[in-house]
VOROLO-318189 format. One record per atom (N, C-alpha, C): x, y, z; residue in three letters. Coordinates in Angstrom, 2 decimals. Atoms other than C-alpha are relative to their C-alpha. Layout:
N
- X, Y, Z, ALA
...
end
This chain:
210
- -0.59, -0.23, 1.33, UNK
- 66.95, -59.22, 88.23, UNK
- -0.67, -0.81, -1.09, UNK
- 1.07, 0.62, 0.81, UNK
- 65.39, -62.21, 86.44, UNK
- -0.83, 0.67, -0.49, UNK
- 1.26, -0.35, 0.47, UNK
- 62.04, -60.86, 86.97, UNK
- -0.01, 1.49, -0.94, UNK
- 0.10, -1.31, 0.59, UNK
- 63.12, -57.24, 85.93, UNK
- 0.10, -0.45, -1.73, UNK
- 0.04, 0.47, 1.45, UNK
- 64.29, -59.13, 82.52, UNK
- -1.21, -0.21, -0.89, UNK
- 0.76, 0.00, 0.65, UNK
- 61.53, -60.48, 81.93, UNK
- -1.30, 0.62, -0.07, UNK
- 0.88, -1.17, 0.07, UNK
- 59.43, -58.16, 82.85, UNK
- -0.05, 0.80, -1.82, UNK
- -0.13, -0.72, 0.81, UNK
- 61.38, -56.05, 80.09, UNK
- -0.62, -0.69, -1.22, UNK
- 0.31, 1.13, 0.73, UNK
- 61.09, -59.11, 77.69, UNK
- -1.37, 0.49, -0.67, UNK
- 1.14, -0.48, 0.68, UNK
- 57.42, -59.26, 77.71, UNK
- -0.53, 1.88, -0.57, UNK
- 0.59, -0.87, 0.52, UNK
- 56.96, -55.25, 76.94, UNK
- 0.86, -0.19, -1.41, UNK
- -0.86, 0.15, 1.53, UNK
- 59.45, -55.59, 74.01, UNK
- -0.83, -1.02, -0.56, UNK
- 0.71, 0.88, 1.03, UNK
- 57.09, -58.55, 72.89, UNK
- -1.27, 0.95, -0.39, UNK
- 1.46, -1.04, -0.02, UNK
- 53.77, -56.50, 73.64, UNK
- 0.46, 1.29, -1.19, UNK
- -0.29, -0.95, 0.86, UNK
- 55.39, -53.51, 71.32, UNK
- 0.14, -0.66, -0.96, UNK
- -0.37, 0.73, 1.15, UNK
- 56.74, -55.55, 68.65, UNK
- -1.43, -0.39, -0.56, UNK
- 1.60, 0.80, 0.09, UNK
- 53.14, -57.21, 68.53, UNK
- -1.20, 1.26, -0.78, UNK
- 1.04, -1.26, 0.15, UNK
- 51.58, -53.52, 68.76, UNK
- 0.09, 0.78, -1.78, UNK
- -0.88, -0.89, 0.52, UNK
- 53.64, -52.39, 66.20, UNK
- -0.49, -0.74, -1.51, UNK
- 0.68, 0.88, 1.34, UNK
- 52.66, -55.21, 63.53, UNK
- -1.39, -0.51, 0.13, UNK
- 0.90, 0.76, 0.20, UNK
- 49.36, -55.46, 64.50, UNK
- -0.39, 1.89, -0.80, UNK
- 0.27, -1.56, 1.02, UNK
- 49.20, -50.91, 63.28, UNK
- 0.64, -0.51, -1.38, UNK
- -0.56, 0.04, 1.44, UNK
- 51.38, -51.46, 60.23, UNK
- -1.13, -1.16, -0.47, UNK
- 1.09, 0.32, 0.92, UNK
- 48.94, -54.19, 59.33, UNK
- -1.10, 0.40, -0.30, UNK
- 1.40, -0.58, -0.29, UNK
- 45.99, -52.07, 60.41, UNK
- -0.03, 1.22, -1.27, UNK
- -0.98, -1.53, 1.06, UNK
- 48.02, -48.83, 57.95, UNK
- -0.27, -0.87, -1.19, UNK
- -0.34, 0.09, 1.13, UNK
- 48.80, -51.37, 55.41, UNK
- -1.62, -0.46, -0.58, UNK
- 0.89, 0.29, 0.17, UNK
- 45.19, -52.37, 55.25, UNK
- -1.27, 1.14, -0.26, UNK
- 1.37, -0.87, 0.36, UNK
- 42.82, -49.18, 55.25, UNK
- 1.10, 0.28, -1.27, UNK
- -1.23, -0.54, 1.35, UNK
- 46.08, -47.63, 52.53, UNK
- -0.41, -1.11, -1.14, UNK
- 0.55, 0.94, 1.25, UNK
- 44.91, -50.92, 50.39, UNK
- -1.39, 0.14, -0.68, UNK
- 1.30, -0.02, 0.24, UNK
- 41.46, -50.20, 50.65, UNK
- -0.30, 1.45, -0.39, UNK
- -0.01, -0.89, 0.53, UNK
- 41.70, -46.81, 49.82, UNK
- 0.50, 0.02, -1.50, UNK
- -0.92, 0.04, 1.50, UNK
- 44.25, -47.43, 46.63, UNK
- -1.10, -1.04, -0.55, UNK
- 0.86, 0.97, 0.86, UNK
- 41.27, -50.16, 45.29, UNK
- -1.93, 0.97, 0.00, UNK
- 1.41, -1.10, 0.32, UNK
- 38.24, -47.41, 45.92, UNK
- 0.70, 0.82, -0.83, UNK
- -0.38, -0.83, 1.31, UNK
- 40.31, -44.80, 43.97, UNK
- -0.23, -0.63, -1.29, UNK
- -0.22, 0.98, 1.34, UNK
- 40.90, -47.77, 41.57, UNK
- -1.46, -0.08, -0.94, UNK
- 1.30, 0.49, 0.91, UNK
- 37.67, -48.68, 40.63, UNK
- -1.04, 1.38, -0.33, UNK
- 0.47, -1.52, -0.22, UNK
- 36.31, -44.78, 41.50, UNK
- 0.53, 0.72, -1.89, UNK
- -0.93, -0.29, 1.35, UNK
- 38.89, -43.81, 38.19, UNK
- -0.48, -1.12, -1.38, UNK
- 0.20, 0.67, 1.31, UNK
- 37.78, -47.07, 35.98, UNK
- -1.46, 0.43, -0.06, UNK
- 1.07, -0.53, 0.26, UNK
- 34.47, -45.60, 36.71, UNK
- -0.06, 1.33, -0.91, UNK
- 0.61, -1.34, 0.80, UNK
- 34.71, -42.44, 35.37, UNK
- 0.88, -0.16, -1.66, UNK
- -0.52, 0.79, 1.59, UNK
- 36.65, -43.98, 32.33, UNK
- -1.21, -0.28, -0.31, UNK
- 0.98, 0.51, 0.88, UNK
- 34.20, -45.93, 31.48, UNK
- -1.53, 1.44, -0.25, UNK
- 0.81, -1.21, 0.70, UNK
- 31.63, -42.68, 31.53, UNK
- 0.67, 1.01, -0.80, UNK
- -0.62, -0.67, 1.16, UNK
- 34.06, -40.64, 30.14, UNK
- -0.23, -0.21, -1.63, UNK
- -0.07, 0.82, 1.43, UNK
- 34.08, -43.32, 27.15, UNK
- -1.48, 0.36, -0.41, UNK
- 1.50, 0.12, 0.46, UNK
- 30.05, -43.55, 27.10, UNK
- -0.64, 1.61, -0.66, UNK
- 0.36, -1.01, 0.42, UNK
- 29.99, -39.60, 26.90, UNK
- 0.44, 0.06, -1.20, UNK
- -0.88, 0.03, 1.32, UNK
- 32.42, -39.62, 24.24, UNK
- -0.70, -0.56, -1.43, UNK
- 0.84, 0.32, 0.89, UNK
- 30.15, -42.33, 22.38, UNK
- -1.43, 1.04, -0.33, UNK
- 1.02, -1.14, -0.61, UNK
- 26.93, -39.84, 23.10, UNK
- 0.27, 1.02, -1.36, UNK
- -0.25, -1.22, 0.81, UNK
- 28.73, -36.84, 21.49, UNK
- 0.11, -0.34, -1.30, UNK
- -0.23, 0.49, 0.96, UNK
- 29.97, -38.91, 18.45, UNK
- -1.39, -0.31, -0.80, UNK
- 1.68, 0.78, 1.12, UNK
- 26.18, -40.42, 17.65, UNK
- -0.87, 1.99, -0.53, UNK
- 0.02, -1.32, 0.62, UNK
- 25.12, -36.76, 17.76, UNK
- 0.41, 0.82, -0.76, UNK
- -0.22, -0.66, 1.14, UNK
- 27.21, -35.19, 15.67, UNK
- -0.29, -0.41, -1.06, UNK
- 0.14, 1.00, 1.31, UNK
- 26.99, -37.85, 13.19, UNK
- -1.99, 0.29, -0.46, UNK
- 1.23, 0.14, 0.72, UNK
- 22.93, -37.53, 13.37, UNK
- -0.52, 1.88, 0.16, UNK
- 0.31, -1.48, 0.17, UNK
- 23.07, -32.96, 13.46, UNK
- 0.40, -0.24, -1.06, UNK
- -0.62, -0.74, 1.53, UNK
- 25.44, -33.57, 10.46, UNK
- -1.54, -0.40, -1.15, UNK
- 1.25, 0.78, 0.50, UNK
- 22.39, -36.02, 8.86, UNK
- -1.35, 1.16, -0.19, UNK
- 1.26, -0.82, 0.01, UNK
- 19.57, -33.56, 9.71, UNK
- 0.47, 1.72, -0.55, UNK
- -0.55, -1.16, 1.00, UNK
- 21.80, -30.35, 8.17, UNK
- -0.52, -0.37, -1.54, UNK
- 0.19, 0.76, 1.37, UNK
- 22.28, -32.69, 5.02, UNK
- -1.51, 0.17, -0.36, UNK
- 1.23, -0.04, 0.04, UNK
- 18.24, -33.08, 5.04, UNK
- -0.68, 0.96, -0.39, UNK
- 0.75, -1.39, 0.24, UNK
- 17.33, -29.71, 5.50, UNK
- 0.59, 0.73, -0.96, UNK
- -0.71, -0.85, 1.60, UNK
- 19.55, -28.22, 2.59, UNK
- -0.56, -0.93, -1.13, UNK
- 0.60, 0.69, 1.33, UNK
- 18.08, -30.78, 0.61, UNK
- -0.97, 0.26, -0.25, UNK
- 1.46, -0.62, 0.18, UNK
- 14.63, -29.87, 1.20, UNK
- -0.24, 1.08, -0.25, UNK
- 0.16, -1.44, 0.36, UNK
- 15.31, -26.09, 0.96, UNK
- 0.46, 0.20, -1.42, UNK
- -0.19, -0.34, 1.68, UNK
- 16.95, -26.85, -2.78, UNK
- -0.75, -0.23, -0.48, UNK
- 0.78, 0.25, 0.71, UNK
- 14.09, -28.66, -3.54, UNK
- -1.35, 1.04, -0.11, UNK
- 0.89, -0.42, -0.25, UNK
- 11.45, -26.58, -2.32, UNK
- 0.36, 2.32, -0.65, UNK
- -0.15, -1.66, 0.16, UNK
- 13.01, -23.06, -3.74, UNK
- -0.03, -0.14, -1.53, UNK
- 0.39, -0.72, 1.38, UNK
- 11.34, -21.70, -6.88, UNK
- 1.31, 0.70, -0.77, UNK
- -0.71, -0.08, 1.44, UNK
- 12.78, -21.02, -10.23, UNK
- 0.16, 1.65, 0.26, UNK
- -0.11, -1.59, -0.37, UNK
- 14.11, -17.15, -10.02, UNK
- -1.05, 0.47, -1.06, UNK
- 0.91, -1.00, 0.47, UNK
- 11.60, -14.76, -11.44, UNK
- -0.29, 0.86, -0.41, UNK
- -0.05, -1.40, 0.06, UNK
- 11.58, -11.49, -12.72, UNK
- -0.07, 1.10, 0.59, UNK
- 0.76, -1.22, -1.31, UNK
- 11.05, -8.83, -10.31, UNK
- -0.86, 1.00, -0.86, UNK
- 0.86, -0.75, 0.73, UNK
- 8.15, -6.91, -10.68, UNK
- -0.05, 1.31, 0.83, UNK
- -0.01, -1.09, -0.35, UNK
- 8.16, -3.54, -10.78, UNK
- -0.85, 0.79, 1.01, UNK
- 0.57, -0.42, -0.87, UNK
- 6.96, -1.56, -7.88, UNK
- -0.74, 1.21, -0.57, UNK
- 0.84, -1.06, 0.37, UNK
- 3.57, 0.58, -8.25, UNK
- 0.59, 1.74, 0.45, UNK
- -1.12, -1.56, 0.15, UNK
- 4.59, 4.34, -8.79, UNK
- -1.37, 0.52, 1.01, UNK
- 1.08, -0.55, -0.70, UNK
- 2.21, 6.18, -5.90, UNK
- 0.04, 1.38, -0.34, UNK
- -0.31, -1.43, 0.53, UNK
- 1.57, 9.74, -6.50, UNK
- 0.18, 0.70, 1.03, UNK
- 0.03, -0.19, -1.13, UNK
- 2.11, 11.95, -4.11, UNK
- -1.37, 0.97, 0.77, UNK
- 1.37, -0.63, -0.93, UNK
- -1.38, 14.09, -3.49, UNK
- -1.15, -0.89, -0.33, UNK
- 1.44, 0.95, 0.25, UNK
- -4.49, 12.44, -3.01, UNK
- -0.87, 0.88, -0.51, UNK
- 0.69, -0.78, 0.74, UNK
- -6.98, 13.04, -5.48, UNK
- -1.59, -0.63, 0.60, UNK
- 1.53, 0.61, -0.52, UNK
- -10.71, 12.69, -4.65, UNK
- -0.66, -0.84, -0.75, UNK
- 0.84, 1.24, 1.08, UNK
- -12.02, 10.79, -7.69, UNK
- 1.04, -0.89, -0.65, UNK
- -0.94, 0.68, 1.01, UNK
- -10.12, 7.86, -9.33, UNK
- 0.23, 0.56, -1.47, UNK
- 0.62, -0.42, 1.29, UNK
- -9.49, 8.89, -12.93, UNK
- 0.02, -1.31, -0.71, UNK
- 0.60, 1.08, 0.38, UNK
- -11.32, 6.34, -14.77, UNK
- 1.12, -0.18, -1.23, UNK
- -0.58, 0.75, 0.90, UNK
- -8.62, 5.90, -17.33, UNK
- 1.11, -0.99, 0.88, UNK
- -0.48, 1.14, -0.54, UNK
- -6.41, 4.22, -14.58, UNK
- -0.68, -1.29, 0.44, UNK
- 0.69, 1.58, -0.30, UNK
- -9.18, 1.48, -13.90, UNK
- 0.49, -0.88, -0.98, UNK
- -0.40, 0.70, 1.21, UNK
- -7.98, -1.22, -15.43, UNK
- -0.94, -1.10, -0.04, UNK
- 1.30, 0.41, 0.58, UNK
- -11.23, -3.30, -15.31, UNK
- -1.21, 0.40, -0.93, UNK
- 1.23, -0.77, 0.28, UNK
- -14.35, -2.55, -16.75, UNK
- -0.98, -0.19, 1.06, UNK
- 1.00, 0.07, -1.20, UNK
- -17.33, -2.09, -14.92, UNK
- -1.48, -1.37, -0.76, UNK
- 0.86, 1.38, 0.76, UNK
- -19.11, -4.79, -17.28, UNK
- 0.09, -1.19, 0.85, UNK
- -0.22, 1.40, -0.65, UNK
- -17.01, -7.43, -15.20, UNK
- -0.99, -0.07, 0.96, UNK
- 0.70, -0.06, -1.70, UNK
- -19.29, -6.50, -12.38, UNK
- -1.56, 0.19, 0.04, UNK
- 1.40, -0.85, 0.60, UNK
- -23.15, -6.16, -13.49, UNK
- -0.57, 1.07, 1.25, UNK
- 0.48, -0.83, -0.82, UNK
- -23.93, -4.79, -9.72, UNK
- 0.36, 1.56, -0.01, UNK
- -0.69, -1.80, -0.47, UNK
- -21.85, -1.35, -10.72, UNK
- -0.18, 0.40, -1.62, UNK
- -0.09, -0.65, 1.79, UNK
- -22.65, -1.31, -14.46, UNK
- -1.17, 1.13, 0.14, UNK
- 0.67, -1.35, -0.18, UNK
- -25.04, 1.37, -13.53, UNK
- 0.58, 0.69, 0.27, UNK
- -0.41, -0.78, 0.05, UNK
- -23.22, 3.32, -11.94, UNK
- 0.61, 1.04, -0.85, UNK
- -0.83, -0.71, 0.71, UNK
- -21.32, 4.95, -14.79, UNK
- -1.27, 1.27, -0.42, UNK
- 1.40, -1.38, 0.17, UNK
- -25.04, 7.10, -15.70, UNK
- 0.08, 0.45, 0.84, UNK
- 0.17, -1.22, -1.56, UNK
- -25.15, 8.54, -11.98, UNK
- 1.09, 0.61, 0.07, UNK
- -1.60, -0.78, -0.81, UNK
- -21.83, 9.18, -10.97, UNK
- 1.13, 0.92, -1.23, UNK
- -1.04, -0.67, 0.96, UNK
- -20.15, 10.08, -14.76, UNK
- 1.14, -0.54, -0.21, UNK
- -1.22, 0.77, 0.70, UNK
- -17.70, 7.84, -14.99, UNK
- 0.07, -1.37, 0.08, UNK
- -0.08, 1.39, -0.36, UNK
- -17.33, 4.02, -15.16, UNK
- 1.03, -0.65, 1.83, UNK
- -0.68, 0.48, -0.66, UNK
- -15.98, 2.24, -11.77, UNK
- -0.11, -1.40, 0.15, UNK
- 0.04, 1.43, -0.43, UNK
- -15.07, -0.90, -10.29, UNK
- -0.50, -0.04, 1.65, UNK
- 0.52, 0.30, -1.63, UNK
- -16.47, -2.48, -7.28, UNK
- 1.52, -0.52, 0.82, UNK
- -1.05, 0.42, -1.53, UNK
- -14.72, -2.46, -3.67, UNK
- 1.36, 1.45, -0.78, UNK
- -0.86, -1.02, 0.27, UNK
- -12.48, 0.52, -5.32, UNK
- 0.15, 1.06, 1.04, UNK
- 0.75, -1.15, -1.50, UNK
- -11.99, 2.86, -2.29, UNK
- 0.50, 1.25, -0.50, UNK
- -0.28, -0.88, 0.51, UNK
- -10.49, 5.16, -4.15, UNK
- -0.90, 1.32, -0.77, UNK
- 1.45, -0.29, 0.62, UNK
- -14.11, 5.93, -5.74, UNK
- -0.14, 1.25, 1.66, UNK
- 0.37, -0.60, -1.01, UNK
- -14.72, 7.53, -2.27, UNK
- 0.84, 1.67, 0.20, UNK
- -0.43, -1.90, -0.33, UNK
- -14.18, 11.69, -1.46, UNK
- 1.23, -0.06, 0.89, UNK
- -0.74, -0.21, -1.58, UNK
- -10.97, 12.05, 0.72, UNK
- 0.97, -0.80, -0.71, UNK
- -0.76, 1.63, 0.13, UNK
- -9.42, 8.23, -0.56, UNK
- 1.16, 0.50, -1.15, UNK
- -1.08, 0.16, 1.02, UNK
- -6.29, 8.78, -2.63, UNK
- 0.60, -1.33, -0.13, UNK
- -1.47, 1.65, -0.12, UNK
- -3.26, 5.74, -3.55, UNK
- 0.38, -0.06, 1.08, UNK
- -0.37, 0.37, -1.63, UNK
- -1.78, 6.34, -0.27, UNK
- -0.33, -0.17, 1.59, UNK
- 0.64, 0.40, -1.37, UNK
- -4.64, 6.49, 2.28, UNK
- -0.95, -1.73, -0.64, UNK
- 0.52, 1.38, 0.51, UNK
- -5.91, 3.07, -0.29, UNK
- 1.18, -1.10, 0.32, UNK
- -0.51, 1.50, -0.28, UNK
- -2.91, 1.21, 0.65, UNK
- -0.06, 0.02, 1.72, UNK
- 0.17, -0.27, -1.69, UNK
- -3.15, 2.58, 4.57, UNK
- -1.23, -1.32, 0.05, UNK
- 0.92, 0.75, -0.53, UNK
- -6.27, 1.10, 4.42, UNK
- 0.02, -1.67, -0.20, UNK
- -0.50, 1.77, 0.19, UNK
- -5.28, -2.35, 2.60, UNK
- 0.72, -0.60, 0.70, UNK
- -1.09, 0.63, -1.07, UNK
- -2.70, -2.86, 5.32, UNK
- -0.47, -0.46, 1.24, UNK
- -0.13, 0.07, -1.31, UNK
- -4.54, -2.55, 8.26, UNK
- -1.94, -0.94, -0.30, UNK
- 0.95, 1.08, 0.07, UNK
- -7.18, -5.18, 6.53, UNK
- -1.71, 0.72, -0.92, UNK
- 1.29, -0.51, 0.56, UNK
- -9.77, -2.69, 4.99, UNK
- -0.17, -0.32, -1.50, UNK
- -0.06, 0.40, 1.44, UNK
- -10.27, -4.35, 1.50, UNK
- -1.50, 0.63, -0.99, UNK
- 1.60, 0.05, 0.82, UNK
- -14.10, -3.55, 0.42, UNK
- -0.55, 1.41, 0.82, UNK
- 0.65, -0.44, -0.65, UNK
- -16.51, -1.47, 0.47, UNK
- -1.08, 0.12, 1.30, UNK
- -0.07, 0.54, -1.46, UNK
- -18.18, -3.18, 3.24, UNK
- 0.65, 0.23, 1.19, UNK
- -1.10, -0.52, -1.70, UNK
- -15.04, -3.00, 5.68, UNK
- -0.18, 1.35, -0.15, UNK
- 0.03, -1.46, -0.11, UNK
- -15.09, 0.76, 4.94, UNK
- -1.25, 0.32, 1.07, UNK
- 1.16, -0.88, -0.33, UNK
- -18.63, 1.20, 6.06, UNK
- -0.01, -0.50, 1.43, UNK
- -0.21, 0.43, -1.53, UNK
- -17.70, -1.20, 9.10, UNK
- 0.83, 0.01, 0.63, UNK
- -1.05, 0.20, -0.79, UNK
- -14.87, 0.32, 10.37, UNK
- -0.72, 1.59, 0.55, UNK
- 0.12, -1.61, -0.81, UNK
- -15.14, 3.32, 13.26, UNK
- 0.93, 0.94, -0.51, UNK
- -0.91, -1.33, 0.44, UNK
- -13.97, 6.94, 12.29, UNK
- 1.11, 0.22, 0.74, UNK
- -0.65, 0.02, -0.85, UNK
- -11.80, 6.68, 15.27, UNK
- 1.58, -0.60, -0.40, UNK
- -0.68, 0.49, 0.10, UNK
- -9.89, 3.73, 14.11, UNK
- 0.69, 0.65, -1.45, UNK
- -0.32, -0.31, 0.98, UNK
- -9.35, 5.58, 10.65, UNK
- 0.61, 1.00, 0.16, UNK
- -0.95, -1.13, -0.46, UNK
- -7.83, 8.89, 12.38, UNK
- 1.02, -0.38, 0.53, UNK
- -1.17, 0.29, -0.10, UNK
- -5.57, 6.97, 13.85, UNK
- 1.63, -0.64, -0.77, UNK
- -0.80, 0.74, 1.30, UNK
- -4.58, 5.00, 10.81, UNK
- 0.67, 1.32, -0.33, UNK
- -0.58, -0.93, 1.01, UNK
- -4.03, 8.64, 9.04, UNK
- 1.17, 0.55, 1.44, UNK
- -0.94, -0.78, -1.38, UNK
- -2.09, 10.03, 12.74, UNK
- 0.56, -1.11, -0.02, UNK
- -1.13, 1.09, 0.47, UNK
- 0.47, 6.78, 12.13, UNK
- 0.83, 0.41, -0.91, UNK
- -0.98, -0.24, 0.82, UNK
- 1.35, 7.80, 9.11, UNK
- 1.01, 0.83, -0.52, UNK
- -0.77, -1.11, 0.15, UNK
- 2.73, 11.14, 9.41, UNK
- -0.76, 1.24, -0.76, UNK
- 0.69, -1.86, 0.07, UNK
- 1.94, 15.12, 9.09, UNK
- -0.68, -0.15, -1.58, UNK
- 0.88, -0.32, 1.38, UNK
- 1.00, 14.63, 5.12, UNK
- -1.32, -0.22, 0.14, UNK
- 1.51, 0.27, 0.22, UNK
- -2.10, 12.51, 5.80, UNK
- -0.56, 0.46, 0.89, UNK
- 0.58, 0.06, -1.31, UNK
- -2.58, 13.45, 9.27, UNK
- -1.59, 1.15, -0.07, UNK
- 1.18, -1.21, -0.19, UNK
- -5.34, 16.36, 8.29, UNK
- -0.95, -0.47, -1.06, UNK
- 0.81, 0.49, 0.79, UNK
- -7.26, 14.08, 5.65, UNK
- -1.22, -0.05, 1.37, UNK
- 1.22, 0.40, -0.49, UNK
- -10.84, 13.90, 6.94, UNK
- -1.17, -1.27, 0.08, UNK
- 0.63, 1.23, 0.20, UNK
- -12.52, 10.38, 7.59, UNK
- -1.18, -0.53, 0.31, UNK
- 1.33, 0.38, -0.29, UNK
- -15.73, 11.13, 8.69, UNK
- -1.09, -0.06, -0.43, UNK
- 0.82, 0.05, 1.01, UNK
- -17.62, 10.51, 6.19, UNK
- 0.55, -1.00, -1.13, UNK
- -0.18, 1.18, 0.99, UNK
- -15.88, 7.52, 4.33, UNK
- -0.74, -1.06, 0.42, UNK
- 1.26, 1.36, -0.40, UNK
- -17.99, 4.72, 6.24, UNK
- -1.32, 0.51, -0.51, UNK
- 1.39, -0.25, 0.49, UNK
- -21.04, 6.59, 5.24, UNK
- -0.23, -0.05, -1.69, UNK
- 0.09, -0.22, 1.25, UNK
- -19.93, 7.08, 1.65, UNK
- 0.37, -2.06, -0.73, UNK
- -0.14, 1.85, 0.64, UNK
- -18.61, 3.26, 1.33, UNK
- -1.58, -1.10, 0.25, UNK
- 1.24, 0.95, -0.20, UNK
- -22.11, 2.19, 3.18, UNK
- -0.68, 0.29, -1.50, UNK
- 1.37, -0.90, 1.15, UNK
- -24.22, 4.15, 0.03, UNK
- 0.70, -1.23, -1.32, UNK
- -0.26, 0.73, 0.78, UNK
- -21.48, 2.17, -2.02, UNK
- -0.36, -1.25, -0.50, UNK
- 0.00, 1.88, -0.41, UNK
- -21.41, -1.31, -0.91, UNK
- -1.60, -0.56, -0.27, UNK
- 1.53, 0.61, 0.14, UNK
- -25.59, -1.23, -1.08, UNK
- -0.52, 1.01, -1.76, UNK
- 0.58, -0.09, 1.38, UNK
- -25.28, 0.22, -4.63, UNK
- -1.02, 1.15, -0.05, UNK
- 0.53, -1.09, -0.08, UNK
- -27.22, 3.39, -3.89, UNK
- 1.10, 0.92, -0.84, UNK
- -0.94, -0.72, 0.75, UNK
- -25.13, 5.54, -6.74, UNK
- -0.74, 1.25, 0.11, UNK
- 0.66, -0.90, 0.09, UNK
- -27.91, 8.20, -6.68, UNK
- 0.07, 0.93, 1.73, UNK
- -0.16, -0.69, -1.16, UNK
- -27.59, 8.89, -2.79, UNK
- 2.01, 0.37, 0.24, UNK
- -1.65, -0.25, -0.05, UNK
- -23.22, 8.67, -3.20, UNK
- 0.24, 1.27, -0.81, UNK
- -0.56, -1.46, 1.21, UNK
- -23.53, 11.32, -6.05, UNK
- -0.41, 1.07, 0.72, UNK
- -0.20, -1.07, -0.38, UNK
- -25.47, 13.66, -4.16, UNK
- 0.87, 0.59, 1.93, UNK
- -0.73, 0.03, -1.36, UNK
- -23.38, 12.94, -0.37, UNK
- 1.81, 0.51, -1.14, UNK
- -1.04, -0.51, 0.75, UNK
- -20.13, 13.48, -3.19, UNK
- 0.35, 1.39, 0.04, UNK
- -0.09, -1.24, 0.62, UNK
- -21.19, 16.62, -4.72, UNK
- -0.37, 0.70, 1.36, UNK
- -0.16, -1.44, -1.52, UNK
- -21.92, 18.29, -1.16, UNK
- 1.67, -0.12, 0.30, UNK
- -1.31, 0.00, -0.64, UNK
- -18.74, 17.34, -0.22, UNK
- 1.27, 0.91, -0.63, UNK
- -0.77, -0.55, 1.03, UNK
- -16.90, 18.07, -3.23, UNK
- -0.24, 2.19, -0.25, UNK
- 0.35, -1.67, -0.38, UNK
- -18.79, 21.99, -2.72, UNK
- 0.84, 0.84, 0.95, UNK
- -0.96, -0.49, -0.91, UNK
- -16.50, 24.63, -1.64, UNK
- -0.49, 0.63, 0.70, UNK
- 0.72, -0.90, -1.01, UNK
- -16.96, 26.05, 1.48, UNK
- 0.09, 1.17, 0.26, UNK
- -0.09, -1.19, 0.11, UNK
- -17.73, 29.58, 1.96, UNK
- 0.87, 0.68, 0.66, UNK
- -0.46, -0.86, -1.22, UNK
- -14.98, 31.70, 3.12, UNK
- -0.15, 0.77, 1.47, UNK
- 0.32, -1.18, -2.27, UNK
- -15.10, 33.61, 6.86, UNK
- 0.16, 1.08, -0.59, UNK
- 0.03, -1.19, 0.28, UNK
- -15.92, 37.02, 5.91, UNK
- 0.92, 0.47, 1.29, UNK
end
């Protein structure tokens, strides 16, 4: 009987023992968990805060560089202006400029002050309009797509000039361009005597088809 006592004895100590050595083992990872959250949470505080500063310096230096750029766009924008009236185009192309719309003379230019004895009328140089075929609206075709002179005329392919007129639609599309590089070359080298008579063939009507 004794021994059965204490038999019992020591397991009631051994449990008791077991029992507070888990609850300290529990109360110890449960501490160490509640102080990683802890510091896990003042961590993201404190980035929270740093983003917070971040966003604040930025807005403060987009509002700065708005401010800047409206200042520079008041300074930099011209005095209003008049609007100028847009050139009136006609609508058929004529083959010869008429020399009262030049609004130069051909004096400004001594290389074309001849011309006005050959050809019959005064022109200006680089005029493409001077040329057989060239009206206002195949002269701005061509100013658009960089042809300014008589020169570029004579150095551009017939190819690239059918396509210019097949861009622009069924009016121009049946103008004929094979023969403006040849008539701007005769120009550009001041030959007025070989342009008048390459003109006047051109300008010759062609014989009906019996």
């Amino acid at each position: 009987m004794p021994y059965t006592l204490a038999k019992m004895l020591v397991w009631i100590v051994l449990a008791v023992g077991l029992g507070i050595i888990t609850g300290w083992l529990l109360r110890n990872v449960t501490a160490r968990r509640q102080i990683s959250r802890s510091k896990s949470r003042r961590g993201d505080s404190a980035e929270v805060e740093r983003l917070r500063q971040r966003i604040t310096t930025l807005e403060s230096t987009i509002a700065q560089r708005d401010r800047r750029i409206a200042d520079l766009e008041a300074a930099d924008t011209p005095a209003a202006e008049p609007p100028t009236p847009e050139p009136v185009v006609a609508d058929d192309e004529s083959t010869v400029a008429d020399p009262s719309a030049v609004s130069a003379s051909a004096d400004d230019d001594p290389a074309v002050a001849g011309a006005e004895a050959v050809l019959g009328h005064p022109i200006v140089a680089d005029d493409l309009q001077v040329i057989v075929g060239i009206g206002p609206n195949v002269e701005d075709l061509c100013h658009g797509i960089g042809i300014r002179t008589w020169a570029d005329l004579a150095a551009t392919e017939v190819s690239l000039l059918r396509t210019m007129l097949d861009d622009a639609g069924a009016r121009l599309k049946n103008s004929d361009p094979s023969t403006w590089p040849q008539q701007a070359g005769l120009l550009a080298t001041r030959d007025w005597t070989g342009f008048a008579a390459l003109r006047d063939r051109l300008n010759e009507p062609s014989d009906a088809p019996s």
